[in-house]
mmCIF file of the C-alpha atoms, coordinates in Angstrom:
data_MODEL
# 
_entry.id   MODEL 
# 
loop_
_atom_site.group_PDB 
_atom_site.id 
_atom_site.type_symbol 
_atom_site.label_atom_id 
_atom_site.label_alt_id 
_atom_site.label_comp_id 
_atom_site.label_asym_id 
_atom_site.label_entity_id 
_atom_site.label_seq_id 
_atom_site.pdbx_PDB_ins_code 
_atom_site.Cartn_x 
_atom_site.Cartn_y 
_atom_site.Cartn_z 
_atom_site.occupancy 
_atom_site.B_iso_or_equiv 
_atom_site.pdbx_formal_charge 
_atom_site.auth_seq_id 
_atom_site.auth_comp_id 
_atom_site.auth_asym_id 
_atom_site.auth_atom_id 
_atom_site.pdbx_PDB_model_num 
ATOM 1   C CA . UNK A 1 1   ? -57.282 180.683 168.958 1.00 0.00 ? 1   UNK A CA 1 
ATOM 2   C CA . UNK A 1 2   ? -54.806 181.695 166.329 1.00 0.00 ? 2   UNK A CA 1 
ATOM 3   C CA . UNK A 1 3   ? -52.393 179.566 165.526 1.00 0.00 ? 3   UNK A CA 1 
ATOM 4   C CA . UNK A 1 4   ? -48.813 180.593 164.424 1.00 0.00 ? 4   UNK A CA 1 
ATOM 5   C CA . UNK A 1 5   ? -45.929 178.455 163.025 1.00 0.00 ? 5   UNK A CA 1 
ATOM 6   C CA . UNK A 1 6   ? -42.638 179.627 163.178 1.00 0.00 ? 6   UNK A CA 1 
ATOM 7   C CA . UNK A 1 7   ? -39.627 178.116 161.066 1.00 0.00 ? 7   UNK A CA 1 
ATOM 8   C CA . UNK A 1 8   ? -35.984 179.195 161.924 1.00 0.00 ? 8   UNK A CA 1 
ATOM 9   C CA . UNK A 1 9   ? -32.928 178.384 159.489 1.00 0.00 ? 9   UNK A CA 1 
ATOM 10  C CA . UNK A 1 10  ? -30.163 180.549 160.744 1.00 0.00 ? 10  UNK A CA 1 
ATOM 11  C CA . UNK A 1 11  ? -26.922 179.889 163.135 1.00 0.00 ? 11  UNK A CA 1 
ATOM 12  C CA . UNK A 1 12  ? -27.448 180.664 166.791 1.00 0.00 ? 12  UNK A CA 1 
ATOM 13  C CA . UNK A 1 13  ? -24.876 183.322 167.168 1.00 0.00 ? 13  UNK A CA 1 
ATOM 14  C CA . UNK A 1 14  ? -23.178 185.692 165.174 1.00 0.00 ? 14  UNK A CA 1 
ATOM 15  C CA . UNK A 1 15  ? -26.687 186.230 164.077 1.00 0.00 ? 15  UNK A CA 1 
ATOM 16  C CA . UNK A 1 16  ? -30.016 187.741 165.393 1.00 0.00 ? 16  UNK A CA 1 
ATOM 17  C CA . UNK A 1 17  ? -32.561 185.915 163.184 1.00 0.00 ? 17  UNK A CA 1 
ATOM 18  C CA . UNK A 1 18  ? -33.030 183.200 165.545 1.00 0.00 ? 18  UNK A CA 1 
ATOM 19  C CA . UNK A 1 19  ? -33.078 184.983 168.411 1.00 0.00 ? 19  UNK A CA 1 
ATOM 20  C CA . UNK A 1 20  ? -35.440 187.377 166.558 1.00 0.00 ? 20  UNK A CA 1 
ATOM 21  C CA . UNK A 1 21  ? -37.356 183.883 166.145 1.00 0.00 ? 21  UNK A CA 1 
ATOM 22  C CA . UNK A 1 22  ? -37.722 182.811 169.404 1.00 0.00 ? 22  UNK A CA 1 
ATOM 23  C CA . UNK A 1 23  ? -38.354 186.441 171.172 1.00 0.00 ? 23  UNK A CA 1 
ATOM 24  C CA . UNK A 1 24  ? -41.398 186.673 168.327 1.00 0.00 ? 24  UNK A CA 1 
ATOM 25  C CA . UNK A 1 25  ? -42.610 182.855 169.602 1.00 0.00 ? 25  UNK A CA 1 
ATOM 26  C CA . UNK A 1 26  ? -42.541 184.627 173.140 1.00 0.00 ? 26  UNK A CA 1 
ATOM 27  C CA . UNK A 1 27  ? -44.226 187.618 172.793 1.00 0.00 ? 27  UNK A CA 1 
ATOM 28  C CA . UNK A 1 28  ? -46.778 185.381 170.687 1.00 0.00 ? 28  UNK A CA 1 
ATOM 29  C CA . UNK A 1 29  ? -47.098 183.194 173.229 1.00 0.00 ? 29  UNK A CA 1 
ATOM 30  C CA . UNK A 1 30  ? -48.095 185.848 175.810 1.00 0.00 ? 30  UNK A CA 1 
ATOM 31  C CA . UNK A 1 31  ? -51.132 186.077 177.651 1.00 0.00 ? 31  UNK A CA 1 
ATOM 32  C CA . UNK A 1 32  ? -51.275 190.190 175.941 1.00 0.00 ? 32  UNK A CA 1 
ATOM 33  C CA . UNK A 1 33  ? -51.202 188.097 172.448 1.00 0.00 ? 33  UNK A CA 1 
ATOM 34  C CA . UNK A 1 34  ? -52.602 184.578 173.286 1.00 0.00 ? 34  UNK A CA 1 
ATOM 35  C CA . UNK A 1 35  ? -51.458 182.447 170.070 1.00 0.00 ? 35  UNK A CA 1 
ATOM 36  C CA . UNK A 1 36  ? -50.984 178.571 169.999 1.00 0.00 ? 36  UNK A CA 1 
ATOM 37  C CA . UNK A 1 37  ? -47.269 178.707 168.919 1.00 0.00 ? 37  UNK A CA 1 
ATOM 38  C CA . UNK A 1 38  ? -44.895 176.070 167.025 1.00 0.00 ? 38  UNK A CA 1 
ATOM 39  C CA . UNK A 1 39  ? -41.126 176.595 166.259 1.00 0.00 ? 39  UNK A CA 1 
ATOM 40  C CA . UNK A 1 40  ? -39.278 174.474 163.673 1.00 0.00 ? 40  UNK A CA 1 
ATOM 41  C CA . UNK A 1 41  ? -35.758 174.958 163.766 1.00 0.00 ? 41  UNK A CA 1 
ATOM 42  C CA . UNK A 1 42  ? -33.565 173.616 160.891 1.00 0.00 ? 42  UNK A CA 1 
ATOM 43  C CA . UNK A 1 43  ? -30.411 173.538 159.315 1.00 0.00 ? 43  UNK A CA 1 
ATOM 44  C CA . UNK A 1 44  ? -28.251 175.546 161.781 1.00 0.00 ? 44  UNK A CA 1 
ATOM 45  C CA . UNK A 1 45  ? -30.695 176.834 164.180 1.00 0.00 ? 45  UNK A CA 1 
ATOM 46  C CA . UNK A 1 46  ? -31.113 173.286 165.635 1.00 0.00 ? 46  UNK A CA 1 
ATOM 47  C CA . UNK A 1 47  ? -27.803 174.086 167.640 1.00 0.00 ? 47  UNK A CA 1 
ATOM 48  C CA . UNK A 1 48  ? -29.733 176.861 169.319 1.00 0.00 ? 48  UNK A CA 1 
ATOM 49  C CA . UNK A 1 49  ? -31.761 173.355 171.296 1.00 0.00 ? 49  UNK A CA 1 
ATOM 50  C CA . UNK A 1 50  ? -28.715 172.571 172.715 1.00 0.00 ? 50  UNK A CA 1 
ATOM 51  C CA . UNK A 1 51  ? -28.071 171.918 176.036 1.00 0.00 ? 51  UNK A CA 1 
ATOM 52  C CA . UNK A 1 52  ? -25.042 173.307 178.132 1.00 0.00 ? 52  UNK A CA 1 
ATOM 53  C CA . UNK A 1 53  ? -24.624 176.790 175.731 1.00 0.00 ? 53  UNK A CA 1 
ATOM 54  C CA . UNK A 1 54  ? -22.164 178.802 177.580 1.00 0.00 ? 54  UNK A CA 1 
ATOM 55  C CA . UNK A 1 55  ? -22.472 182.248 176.782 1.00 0.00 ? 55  UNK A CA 1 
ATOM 56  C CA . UNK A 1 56  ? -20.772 185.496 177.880 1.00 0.00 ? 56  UNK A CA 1 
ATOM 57  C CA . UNK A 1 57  ? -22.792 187.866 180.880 1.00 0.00 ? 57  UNK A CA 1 
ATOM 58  C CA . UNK A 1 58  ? -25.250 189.773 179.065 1.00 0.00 ? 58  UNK A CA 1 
ATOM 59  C CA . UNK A 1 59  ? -25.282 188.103 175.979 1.00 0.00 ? 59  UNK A CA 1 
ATOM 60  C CA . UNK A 1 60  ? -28.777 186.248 174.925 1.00 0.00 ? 60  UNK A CA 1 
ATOM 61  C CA . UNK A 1 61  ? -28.688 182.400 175.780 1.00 0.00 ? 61  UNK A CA 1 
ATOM 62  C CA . UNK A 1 62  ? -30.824 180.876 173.055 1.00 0.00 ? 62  UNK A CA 1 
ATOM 63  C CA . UNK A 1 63  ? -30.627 177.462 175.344 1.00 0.00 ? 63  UNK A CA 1 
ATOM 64  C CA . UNK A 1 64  ? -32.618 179.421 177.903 1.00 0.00 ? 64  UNK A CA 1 
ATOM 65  C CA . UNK A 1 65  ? -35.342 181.177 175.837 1.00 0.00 ? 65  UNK A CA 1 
ATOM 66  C CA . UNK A 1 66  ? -36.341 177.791 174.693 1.00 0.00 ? 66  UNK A CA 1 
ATOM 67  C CA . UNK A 1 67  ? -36.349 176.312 177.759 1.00 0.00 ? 67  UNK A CA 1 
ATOM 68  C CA . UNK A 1 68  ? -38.887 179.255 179.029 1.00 0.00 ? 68  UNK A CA 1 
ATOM 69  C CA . UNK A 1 69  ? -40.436 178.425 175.650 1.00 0.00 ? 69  UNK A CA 1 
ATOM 70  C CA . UNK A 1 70  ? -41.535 175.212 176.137 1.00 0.00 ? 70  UNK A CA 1 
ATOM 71  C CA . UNK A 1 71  ? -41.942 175.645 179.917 1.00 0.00 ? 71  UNK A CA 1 
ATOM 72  C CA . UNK A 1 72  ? -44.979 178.213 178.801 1.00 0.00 ? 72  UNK A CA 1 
ATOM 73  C CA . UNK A 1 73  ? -46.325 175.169 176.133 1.00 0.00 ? 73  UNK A CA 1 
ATOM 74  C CA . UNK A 1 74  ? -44.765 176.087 173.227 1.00 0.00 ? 74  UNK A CA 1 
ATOM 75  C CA . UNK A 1 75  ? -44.163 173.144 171.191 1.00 0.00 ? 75  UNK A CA 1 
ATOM 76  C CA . UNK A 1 76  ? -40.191 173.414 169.764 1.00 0.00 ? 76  UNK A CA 1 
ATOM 77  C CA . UNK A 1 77  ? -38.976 170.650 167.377 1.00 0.00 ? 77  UNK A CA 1 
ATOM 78  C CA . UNK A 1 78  ? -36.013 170.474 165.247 1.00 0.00 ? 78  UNK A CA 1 
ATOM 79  C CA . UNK A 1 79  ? -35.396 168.625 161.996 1.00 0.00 ? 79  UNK A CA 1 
ATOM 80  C CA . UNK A 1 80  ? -34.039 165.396 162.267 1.00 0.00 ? 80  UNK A CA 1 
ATOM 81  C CA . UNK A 1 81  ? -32.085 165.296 159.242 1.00 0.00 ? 81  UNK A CA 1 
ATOM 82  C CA . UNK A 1 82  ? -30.417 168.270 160.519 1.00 0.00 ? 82  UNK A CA 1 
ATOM 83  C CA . UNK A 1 83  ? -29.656 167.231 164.021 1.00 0.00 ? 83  UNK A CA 1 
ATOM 84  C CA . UNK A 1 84  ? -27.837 164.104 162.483 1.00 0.00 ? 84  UNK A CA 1 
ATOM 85  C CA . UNK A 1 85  ? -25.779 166.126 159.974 1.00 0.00 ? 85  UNK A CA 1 
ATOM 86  C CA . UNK A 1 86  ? -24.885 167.921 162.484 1.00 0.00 ? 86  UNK A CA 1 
ATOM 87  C CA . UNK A 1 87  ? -23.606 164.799 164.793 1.00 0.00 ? 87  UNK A CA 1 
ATOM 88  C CA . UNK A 1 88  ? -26.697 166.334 167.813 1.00 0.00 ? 88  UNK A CA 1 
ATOM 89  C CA . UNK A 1 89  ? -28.327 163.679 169.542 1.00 0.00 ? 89  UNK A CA 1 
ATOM 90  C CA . UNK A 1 90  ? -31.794 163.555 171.033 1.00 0.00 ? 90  UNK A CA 1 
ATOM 91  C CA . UNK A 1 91  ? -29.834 163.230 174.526 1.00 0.00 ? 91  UNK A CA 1 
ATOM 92  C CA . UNK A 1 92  ? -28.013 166.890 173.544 1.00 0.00 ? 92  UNK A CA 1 
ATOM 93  C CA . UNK A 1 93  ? -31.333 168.526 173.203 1.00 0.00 ? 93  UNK A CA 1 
ATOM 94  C CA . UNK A 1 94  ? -33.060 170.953 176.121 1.00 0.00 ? 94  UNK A CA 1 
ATOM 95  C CA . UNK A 1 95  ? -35.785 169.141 177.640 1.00 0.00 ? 95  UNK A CA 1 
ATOM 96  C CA . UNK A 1 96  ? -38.772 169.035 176.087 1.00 0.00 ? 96  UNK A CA 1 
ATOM 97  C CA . UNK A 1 97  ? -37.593 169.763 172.489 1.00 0.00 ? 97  UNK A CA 1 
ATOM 98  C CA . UNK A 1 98  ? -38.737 166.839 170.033 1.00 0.00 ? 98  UNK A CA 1 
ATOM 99  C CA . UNK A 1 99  ? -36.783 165.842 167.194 1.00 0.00 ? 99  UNK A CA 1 
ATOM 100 C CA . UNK A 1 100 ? -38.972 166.661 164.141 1.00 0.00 ? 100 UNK A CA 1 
ATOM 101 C CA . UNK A 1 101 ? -39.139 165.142 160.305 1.00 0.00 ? 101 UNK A CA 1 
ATOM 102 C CA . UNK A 1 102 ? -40.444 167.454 157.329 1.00 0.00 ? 102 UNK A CA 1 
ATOM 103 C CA . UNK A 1 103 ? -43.456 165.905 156.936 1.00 0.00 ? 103 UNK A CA 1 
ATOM 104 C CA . UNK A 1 104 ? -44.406 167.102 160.667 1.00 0.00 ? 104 UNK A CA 1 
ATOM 105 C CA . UNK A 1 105 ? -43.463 170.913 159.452 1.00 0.00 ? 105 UNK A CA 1 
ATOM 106 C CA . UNK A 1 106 ? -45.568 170.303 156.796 1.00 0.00 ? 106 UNK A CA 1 
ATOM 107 C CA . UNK A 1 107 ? -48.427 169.500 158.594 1.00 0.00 ? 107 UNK A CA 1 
ATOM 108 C CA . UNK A 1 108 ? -47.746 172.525 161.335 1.00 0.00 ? 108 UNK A CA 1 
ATOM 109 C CA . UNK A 1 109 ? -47.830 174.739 157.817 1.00 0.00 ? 109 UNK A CA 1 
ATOM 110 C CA . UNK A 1 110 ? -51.218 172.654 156.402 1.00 0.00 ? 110 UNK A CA 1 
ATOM 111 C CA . UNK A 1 111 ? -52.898 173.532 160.152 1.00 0.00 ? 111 UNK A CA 1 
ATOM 112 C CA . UNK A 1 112 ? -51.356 177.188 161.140 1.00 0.00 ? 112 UNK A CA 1 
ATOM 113 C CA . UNK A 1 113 ? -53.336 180.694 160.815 1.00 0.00 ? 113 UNK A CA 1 
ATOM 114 C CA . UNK A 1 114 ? -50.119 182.336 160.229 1.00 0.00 ? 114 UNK A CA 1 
ATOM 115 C CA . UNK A 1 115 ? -46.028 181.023 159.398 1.00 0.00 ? 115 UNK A CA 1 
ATOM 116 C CA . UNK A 1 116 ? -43.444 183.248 159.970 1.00 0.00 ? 116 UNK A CA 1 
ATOM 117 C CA . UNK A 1 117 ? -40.016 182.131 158.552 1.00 0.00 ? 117 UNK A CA 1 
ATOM 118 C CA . UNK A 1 118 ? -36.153 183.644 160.109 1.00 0.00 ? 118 UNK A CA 1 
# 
């Protein structure tokens, strides 16, 4: 199976990039595609993990995509350093996102077919 890595760097909202991110991890994910998919999210994409987003009716909720996202297996982390600049705790995180270092991204990048950066 192809593997696919991909890293996210941008702000939840007022944005698409991340979004963009985790629709691509989707689709990827699909049984029509079939890849083993990672997402990294760093600097200000790790608020996009965070639990209790409150967004307006038919506006994307990045706190739910991920949640399907790792519901289907995807594996989501987020950089630790990040999180902490940001004052985000493990305990703020959707279930079943991991807090992540750089030297786990850099194995994901050693061991992935493909890496797709937003």
């Amino acid at each position: 199976m192809v593997s696919l890595t991909i890293i996210a760097n941008d702000a939840p909202y007022g944005s698409e990039k991340t979004w963009n991110a985790l629709r691509l991890a989707n689709a990827s994910s699909s049984s029509e595609v079939n890849m083993d998919v990672k997402v990294f999210l760093m600097g200000d994409s790790v608020a996009s993990a965070k639990k209790g987003q409150i967004t307006p009716d038919g506006y994307y909720n990045l706190e739910k995509m991920i949640t399907d996202l790792v519901t289907k297996g995807v594996e989501i982390q987020c950089c630790g350093t990040c999180l902490k600049s940001r004052g985000i705790s493990d305990a703020d995180l959707v279930s079943g996102v991991k807090r992540g270092t750089m030297i786990i991204l850099a194995r994901w990048v050693k061991e992935s077919d493909r890496i797709v950066t937003f």
